[in-house]
BARO-212883 format. One record per residue (C-alpha): x, y, z. Coordinates in steps of 0.25 Angstrom, whole numbers, plus 2048, in hexadecimal, padded with zeros to 3 digits. Example, Ala and Ser with C-alpha at 12.3 -4.5 7.8 and 13.67 -1.06 7.14 Angstrom:
<rs>
8317EE81F 8377FC81D 
</rs>
This chain:
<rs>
7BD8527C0 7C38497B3 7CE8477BF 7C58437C9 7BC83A7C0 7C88317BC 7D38347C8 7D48267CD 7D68207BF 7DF82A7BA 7E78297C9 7E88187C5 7EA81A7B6 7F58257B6 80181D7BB 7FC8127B0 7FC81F7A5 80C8217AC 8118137A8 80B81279B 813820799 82081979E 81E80D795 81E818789 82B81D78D 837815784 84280F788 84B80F796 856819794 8588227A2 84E82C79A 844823797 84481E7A6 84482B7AD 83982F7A4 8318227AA 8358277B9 82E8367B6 8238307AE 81E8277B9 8228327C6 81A83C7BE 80F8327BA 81082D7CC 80F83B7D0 80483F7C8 7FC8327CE 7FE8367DA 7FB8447D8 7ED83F7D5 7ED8347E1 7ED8417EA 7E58497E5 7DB83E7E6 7DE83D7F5 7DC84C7F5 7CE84B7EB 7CB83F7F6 7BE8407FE 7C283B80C 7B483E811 7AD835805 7AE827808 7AB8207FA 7B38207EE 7B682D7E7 7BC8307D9 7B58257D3 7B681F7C7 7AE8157C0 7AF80F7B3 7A88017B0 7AE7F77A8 7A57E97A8 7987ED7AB 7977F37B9 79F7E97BE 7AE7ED7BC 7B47FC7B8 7BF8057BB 7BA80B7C8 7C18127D0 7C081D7DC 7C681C7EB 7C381F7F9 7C8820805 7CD812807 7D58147F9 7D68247F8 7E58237FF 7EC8177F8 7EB81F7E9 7F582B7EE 7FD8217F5 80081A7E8 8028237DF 80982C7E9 8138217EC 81581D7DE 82082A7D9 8268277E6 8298187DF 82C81F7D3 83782A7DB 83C81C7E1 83D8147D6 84981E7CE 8538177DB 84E80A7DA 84A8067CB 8538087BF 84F7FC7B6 8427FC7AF 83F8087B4 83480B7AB 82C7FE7AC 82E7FF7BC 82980D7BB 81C8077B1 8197FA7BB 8198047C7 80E8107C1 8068027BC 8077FF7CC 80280B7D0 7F680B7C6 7F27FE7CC 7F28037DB 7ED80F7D9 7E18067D2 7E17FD7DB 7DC8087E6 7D48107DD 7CA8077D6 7BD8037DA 7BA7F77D1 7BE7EA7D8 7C47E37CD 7CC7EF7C8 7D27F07D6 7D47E07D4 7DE7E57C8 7E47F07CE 7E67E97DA 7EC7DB7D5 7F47E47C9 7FE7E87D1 8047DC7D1 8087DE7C5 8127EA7C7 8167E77D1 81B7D97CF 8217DF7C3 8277EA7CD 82D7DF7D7 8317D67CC 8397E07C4 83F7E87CD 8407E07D9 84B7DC7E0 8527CC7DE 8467C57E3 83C7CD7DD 8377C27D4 8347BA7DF 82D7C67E8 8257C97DB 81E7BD7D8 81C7BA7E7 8157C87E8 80E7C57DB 8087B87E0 8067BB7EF 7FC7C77EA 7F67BF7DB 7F07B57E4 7E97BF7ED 7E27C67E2 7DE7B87DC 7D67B97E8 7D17C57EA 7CC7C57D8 7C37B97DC 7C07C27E8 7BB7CE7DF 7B37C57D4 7AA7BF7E0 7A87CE7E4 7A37D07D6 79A7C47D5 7947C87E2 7937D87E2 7947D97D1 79D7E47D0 7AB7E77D3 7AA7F87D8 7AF7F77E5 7A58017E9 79A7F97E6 7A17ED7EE 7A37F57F8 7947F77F9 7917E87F9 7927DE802 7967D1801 7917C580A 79A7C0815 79D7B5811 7A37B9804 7A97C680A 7B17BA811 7B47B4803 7B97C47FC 7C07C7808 7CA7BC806 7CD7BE7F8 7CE7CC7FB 7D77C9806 7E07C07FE 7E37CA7F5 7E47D67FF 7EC7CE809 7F97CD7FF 7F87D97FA 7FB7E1808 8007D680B 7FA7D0816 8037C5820 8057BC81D 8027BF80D 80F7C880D 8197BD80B 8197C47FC 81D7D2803 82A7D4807 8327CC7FA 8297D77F2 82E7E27F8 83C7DE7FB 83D7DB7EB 8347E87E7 83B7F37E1 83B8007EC 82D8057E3 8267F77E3 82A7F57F2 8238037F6 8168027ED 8157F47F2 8157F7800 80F8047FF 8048017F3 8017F37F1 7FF7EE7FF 7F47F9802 7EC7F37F7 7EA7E7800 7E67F080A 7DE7F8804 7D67EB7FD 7D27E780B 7CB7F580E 7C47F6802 7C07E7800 7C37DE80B 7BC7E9814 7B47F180E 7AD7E6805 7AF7D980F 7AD7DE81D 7A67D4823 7B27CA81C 7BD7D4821 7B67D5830 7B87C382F 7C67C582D 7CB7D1835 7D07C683F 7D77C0833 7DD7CD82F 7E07D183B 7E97C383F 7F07C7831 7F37D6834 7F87D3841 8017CA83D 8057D2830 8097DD83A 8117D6843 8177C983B 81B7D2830 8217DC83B 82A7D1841 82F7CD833 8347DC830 83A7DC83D 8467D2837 8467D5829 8537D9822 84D7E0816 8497ED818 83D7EB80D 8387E1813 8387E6820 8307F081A 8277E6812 8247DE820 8207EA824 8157EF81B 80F7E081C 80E7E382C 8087F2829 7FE7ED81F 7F97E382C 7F57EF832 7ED7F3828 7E67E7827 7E37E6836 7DE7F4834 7D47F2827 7CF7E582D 7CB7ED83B 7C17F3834 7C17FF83B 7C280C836 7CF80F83C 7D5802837 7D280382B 7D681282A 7E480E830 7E5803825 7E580F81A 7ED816822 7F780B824 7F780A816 7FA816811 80581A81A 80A80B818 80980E80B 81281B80E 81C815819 81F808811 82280F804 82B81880A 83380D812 834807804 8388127FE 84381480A 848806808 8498077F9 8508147FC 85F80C804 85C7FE7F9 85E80A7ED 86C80E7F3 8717FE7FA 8697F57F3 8647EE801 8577EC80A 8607E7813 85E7ED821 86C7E9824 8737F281C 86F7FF820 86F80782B 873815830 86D81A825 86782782E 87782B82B 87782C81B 86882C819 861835823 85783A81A 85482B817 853827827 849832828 84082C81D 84381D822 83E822832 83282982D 82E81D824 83081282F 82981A83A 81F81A832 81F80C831 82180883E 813811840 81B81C848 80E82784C 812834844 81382B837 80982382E 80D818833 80681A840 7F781F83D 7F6811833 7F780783D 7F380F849 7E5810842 7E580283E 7E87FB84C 7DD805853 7D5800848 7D77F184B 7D77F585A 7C97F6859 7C67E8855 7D17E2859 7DA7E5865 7E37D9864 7E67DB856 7E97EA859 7F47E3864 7FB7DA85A 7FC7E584F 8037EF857 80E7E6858 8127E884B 8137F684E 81C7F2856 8267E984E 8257F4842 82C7FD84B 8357F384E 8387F083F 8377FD839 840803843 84B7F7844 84A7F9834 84E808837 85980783F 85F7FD837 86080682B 86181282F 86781383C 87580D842 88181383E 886813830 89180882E 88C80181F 895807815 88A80580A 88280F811 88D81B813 88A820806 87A81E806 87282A804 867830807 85A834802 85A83A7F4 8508427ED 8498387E7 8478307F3 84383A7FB 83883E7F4 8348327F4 83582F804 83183E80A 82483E806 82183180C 829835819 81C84181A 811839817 815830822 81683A82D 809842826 802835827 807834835 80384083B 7F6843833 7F183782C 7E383F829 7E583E819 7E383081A 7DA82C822 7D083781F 7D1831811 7CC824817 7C4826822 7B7828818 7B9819813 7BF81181E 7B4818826 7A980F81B 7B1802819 7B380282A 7A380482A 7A17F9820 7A97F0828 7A37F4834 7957F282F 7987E5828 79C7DE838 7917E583E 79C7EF845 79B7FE849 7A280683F 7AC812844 7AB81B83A 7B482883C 7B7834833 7C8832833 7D082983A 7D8833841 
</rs>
């Protein structure tokens, strides 16, 4: 029952507890550093331990917040609240169970300041974890604008030769979208006078300044996922990003902006959000199949990778701002197997750098003959993200262009384009690296898969074909919530709901 009372706080505070731990240990010698490495694995697994058995605790069927926790600070007005639901349940396991993974990772890729990288990271964690688990608005404003802080340190410290450039870039692309969004959150307290989300959930705002909030939201959230044609920061970050910062930023940090526009934008603004669907929709449209073009002729493999999350992230977008149950539905889902798919080819891609050095697509190729092990992993991974059926890839944005098939036939056509140039840039990605005949003499010698990274790829390879074939965990998890906020949304433009048990 103690365990219940305080799961979420203990769940956001833990990995916190694990870097104070690590800033006891003295010294650097090899002890001392693979002390750290144990330390933080063991502090990760037991976090995501608890991230899971909160899933499992989770009731599906409830659609409010459940494990709640609240604790006032000044007055009535601000406290540590937390508790989740069904549009929050599903991003807590996914960051703490990606974060040993970045640990595993990090004993190829890292070997200076290991401790202090080790430190900034379990800080990360502790402020996305907080980000999705609390229930006070400008608690979530701290959470959500303090990862900046690690991460910057992340890109700017272990980056590649142009990290400091790509660091203060990302840095201010996102600082001045949360200036915004903070004079966003004290004219919601002047007009509702509180900050508990579930009580602003509750209250509604006039039109006209649900028009005002939804841009200060939306300055702030549009960067963060990012948004075209907001991303310029995007691929420098992730080409100069360590393996570890490139895979929680793709897979962690660029959900929170999509998982603002749910919980606020939406839910708290839908008559706001119904004004600019056609806004987002024009935006989405051309995140999917701009950003789909530019992948097509990049020679970096990360950044191929980076166009390619900001053309995903368009699909959830054009599937929040549908409104409709399966939209929004599909969003999540696109989220979390995003989450999944993009992680892993980030992972796969650190994996070759770790033994030539180079993102360079160029210098590869008939890797299937040293690596087969590796090309199994890399197929999987990039079916998925082509939205092959049979992976994770495919139930995302199917449910999210039937979703913006119902409002919207035209914007539906254009988005299904870029299903289109994904397969042709996943798959010309493909070939390049791993098929051809084997002629580079760096690349006799490669090998394949070890231990260590194995574990860290396999269990990624399942979930994305688990997701594929039955993808009921997750949205059983949501339907309960998306079903309220697409009912709000409905009911605030005067629209017939469809309200469904599951989205299956």
């Amino acid at each position: 029952m103690i365990l219940s009372d305080h799961l979420l706080t203990l769940i956001t505070l833990l990995p916190t507890l694990g870097a104070l731990i690590l800033l006891a240990i003295p010294g650097h010698s090899p002890a001392a550093i693979q002390l750290s490495r144990t330390v933080s694995l063991a502090v990760t697994l037991v976090t995501a331990g608890l991230s899971l058995w909160l899933w499992a605790q989770f009731d599906a069927t409830n659609p409010g917040f459940q494990f709640v926790e609240n604790y006032a600070w000044i007055g009535e007005s601000i406290g540590w609240r937390m508790g989740v639901d069904g549009i929050s349940i599903l991003f807590i396991p996914l960051t703490a169970v990606l974060m040993p993974a970045v640990i595993i990772a990090s004993v190829n890729s890292v070997h200076s300041r290991v401790k202090e990288y080790l430190v900034v990271f379990l800080v990360l964690e502790t402020f996305m974890l907080g980000a999705f688990a609390t229930l006070d608005l400008a608690v979530f404003y701290v959470f959500f604008e303090g990862t900046l802080i690690p991460m910057f340190l992340i890109i700017g410290i272990w980056g590649g030769a142009r990290r400091i450039q790509a660091t203060y870039k990302f840095f201010f692309y996102s600082f001045t979208g949360t200036v915004l969004m903070l004079i966003a959150i004290m004219a919601m307290f002047w007009q509702a006078g509180t900050l508990d989300i579930q009580k602003l959930l509750q209250f509604r705002f006039a039109p006209e300044v649900q028009t005002w909030l939804w841009i200060g939201f939306f300055a702030s959230f549009a960067v963060k996922m990012p948004m075209w044609p907001f991303h310029r920061w995007l691929p420098e970050a992730h080409v100069e990003a360590p393996t570890g910062g490139s895979v929680i930023l793709a897979a962690i940090l660029l959900k929170l902006g999509g998982y603002g526009f749910i919980r606020f934008s939406l839910a708290m603004f839908p008559l706001a959000s119904a004004q600019f669907s056609t806004f987002m929709f024009v935006l989405s449209v051309a995140a999917i199949v701009l950003t789909s073009l530019i992948a097509l002729v990049q020679t970096d493999m990360k950044k191929l990778i980076a166009y390619s999350s900001v053309a995903h992230m368009g699909f959830v977008t054009m599937g929040i701002f549908s409104g409709t149950v399966q939209g929004v539905h599909g969003a999540i889902f696109q989220m979390i197997s995003h989450g999944i798919v993009s992680a892993a080819l980030f992972f796969t891609v650190g994996v070759v750098y770790d033994r030539l050095h180079t993102r360079e697509i160029s210098a590869y190729g008939g890797l299937v003959e040293r690596m087969p092990r590796y090309a199994f992993a890399f197929m999987v991974f990039t079916m998925a993200n082509v939205g092959l059926p049979g992976t994770s890839g495919f139930v995302g944005e199917f449910l999210t262009m039937f979703g913006v098939f119902q409002v919207n036939t035209w914007v539906a056509f254009f988005a299904a384009f870029g299903v289109i140039f994904s397969a042709a840039y996943g798959l010309w990605l493909y070939r390049r690296v791993v098929f051809g005949a084997l002629t580079k003499e760096s690349l006799k010698g490669i090998l394949d898969l070890d231990r260590r990274e194995a574990l860290v790829l396999m269990p990624m390879v399942v979930l994305t074909i688990l997701f594929g074939f039955y993808p009921a965990p997750i949205l059983d998890a949501t339907a309960a919530s998306v079903n309220v906020v697409a009912q709000t949304f409905a009911t605030a433009i005067g629209a017939a709901p469809a309200v469904v048990g599951s989205a299956q």
